[in-house]
C-alpha positions as CSV (number, residue, x, y, z in Angstrom):
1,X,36.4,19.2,-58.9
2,X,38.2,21.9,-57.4
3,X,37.8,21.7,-53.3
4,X,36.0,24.8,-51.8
5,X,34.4,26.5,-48.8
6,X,31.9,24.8,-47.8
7,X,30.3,28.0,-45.1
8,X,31.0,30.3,-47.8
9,X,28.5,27.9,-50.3
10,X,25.8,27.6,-47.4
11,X,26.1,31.4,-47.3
12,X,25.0,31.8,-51.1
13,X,22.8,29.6,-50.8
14,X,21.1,31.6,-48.1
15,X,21.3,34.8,-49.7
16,X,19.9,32.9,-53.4
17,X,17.4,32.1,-51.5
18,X,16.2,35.2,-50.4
19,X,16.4,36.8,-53.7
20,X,14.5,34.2,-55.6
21,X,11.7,34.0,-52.5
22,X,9.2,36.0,-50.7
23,X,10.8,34.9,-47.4
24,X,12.2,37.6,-44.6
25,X,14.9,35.0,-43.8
26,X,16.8,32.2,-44.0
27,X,19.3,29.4,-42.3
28,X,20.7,26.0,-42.4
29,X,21.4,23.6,-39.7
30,X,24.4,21.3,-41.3
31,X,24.7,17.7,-40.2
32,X,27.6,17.6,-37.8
33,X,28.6,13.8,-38.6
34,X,28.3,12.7,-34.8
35,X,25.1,12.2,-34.3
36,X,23.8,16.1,-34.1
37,X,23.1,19.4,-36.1
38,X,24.6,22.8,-36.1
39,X,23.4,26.3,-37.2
40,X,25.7,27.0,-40.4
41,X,24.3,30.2,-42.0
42,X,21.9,32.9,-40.9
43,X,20.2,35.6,-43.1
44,X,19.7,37.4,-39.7
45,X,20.6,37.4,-35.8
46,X,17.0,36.9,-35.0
47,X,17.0,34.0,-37.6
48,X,19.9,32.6,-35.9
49,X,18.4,32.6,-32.1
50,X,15.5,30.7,-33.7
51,X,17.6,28.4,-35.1
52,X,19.6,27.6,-32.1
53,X,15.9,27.1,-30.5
54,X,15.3,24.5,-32.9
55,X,18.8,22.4,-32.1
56,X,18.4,22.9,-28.0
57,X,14.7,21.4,-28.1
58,X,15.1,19.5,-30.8
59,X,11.6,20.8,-32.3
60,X,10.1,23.6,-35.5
61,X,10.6,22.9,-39.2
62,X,14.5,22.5,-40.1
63,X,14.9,19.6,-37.3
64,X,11.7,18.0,-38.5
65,X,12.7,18.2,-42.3
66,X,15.7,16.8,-40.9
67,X,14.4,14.2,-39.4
68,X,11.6,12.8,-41.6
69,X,13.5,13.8,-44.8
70,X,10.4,15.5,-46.1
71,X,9.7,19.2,-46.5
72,X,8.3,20.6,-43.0
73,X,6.8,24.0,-42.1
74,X,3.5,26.3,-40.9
75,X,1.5,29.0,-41.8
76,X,-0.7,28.9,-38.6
77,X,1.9,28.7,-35.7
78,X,-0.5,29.1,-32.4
79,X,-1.7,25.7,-33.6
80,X,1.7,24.6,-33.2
81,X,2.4,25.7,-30.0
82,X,1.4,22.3,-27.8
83,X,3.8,20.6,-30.5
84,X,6.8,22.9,-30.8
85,X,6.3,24.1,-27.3
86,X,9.7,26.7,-26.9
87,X,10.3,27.5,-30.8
88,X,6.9,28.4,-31.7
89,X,6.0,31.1,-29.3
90,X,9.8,32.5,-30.0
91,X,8.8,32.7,-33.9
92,X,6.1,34.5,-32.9
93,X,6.9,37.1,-30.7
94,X,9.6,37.6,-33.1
95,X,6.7,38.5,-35.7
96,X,7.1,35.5,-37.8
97,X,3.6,34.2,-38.8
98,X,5.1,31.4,-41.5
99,X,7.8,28.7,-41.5
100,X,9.4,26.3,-43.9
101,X,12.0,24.2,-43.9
102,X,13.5,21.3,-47.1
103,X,15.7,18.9,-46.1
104,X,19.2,18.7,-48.0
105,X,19.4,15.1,-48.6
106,X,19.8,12.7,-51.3
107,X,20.4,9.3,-51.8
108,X,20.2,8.2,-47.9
109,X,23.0,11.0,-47.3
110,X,20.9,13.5,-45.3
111,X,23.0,16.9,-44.5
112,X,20.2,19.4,-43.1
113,X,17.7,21.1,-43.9
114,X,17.0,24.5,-45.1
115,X,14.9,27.3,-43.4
116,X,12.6,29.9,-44.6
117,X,10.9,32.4,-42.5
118,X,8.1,34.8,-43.3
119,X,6.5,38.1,-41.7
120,X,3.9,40.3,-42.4
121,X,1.0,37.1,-43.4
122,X,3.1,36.4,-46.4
123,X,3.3,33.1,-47.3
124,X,5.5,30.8,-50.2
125,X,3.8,29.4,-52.8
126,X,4.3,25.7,-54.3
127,X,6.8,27.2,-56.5
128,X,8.7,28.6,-54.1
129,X,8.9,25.3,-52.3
130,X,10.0,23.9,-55.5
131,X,12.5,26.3,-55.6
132,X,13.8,25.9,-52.3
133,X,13.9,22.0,-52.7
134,X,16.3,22.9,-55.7
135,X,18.5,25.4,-54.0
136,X,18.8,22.8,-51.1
137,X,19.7,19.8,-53.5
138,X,22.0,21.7,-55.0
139,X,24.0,22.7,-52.1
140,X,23.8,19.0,-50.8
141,X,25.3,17.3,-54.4
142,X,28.2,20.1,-54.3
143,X,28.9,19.3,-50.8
144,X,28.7,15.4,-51.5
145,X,30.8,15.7,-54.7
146,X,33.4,17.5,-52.5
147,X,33.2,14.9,-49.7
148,X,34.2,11.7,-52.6
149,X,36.7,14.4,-53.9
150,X,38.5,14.4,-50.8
151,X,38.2,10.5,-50.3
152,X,39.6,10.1,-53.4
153,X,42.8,12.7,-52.8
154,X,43.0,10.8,-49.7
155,X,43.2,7.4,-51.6
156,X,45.2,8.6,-54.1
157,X,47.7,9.8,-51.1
158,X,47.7,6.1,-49.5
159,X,48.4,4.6,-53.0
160,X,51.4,6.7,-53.5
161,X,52.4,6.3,-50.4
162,X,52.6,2.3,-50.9
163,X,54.2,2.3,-54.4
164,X,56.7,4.6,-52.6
165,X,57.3,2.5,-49.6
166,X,57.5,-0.5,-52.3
167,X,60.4,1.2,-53.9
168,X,62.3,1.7,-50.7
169,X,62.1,-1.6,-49.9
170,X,62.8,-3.0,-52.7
171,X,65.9,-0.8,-53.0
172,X,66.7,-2.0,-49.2
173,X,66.2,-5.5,-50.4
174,X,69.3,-5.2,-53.1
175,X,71.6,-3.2,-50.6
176,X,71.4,-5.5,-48.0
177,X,71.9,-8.3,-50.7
178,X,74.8,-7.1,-52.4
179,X,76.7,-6.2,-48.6
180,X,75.6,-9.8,-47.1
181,X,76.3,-11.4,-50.2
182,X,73.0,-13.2,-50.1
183,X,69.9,-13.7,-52.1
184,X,67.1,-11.1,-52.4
185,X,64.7,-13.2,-50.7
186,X,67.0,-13.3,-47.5
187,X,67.1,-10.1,-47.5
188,X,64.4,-8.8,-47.8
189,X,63.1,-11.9,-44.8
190,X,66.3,-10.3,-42.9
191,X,64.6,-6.7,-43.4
192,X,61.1,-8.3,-41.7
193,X,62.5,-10.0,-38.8
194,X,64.1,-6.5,-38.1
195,X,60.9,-4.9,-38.4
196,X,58.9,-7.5,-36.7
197,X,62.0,-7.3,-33.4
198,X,61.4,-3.5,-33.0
199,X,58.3,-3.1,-33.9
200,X,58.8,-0.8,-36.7
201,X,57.2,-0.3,-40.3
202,X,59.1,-2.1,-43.1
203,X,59.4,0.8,-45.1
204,X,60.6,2.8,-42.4
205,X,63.7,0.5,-42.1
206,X,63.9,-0.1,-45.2
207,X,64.5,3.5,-45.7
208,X,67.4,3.8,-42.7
209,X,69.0,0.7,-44.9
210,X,68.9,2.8,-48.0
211,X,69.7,6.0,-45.8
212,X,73.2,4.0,-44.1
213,X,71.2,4.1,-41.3
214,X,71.2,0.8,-40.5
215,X,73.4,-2.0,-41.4
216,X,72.0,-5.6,-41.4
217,X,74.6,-8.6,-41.2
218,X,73.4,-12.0,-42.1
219,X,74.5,-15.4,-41.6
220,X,75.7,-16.7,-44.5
221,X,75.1,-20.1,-43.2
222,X,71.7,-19.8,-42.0
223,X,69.0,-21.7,-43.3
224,X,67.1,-20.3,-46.4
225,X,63.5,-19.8,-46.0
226,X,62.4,-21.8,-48.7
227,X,63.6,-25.0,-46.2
228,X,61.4,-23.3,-43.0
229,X,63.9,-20.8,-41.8
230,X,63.9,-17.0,-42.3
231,X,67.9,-17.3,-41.3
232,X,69.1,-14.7,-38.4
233,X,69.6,-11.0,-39.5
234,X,71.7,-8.8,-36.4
235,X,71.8,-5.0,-36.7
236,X,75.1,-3.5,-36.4
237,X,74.2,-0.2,-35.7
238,X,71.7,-0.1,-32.3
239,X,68.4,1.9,-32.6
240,X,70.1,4.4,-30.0
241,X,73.3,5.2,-32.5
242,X,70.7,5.1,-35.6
243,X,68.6,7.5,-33.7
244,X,71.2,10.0,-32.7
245,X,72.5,10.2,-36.8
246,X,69.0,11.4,-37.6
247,X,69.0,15.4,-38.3
């Protein structure tokens, strides 16, 4: 799945629902990841004040879909006013006489909600609902399925990143070999202890051994591991030279 914008779907989404509804407007609140929601899309500038109502009071139909998980809404706001004490009067003074709200959620994953706002006495029917709850599940499995591809690019990323770092060292492990005229498996035990002494990533020195960077020299005489010794590995080049050969 190719990646895309994720604002410019919420937009559509907006605008589909207004053609395929008898609402005067429409708006999503996203789930921000860290704990709160944010106004994404607005069919109108009167749609998003409302919205921004609903987040700084934490009350009306898209934080309560939100919420619950379960489709939320009115068609008789002055009995909502002791519950939704700041949004509802705004809705209506604003001429708004219905509201509805889905949530975009599936499988535990809950993303937002969607909002639908109607003037005039006009109010959606069980269809429309149905089709709102379609739109919005829509949206939320294209956002989802672009959330696990990114996880997997990034995975993919790490697991190149390791075969490549393998390769290095493994390439470090036979240069330093062949120059101290030892085994691979002092070497490569000569390659930790320099990691492990300046507290560096192993395939970051390997890569300065296969670079010339650095040049390990190892006792010939030192113990092998396999009798409990890792033998002693010196650098002949100091971090300060190595640094100052970098480009």
């Amino acid at each position: 799945m190719a990646p895309f914008d994720v604002v410019e779907l919420m937009d559509e989404v907006v605008r589909g629902a207004l053609d395929l509804m008898p609402a005067d407007s429409a708006g999503i609140l996203l789930n921000d990841m860290r704990g709160g929601l944010r106004v994404l899309a607005s069919s109108t500038d009167d749609m998003h004040r409302l919205e921004l109502l609903e987040l700084q009071h934490e009350q009306g139909p898209c934080y309560e879909a939100f919420r619950t998980g379960e489709p939320a809404g009115s068609t008789d706001l002055p009995s909502r006013l002791d519950e939704w004490t700041a949004f509802a009067p705004a809705a209506i003074e604003q001429g708004v006489t219905a509201v509805y709200a889905v949530p975009m959620s599936l499988g535990g994953n809950r993303l937002g909600a969607l909002n639908l706002f109607c003037t005039g006495g006009r109010v959606l029917s069980q269809v429309d609902l149905q089709t709102a709850q379609v739109l919005s599940s829509m949206a939320t499995i294209a956002v989802l399925n672009q959330q696990s591809y990114r996880e997997q690019e990034v995975l993919a990323q790490q697991l190149q990143a390791a075969l490549t770092s393998r390769v290095l060292i493994e390439q470090a492990k036979g240069v330093v070999a062949e120059r101290a005229g030892v085994d691979v498996e002092q070497a490569f035990h000569a390659l930790r202890q320099i990691a492990r002494g300046e507290r560096r990533l192993l395939s970051d020195v390997a890569r300065d051994v296969v670079a010339g960077q650095i040049l390990v020299a190892i006792d010939p005489q030192a113990p092998r591991a396999d009798r409990g010794s890792e033998g002693t590995a010196n650098l002949l080049s100091p971090p300060s030279s190595r640094r100052r050969k970098r480009p």
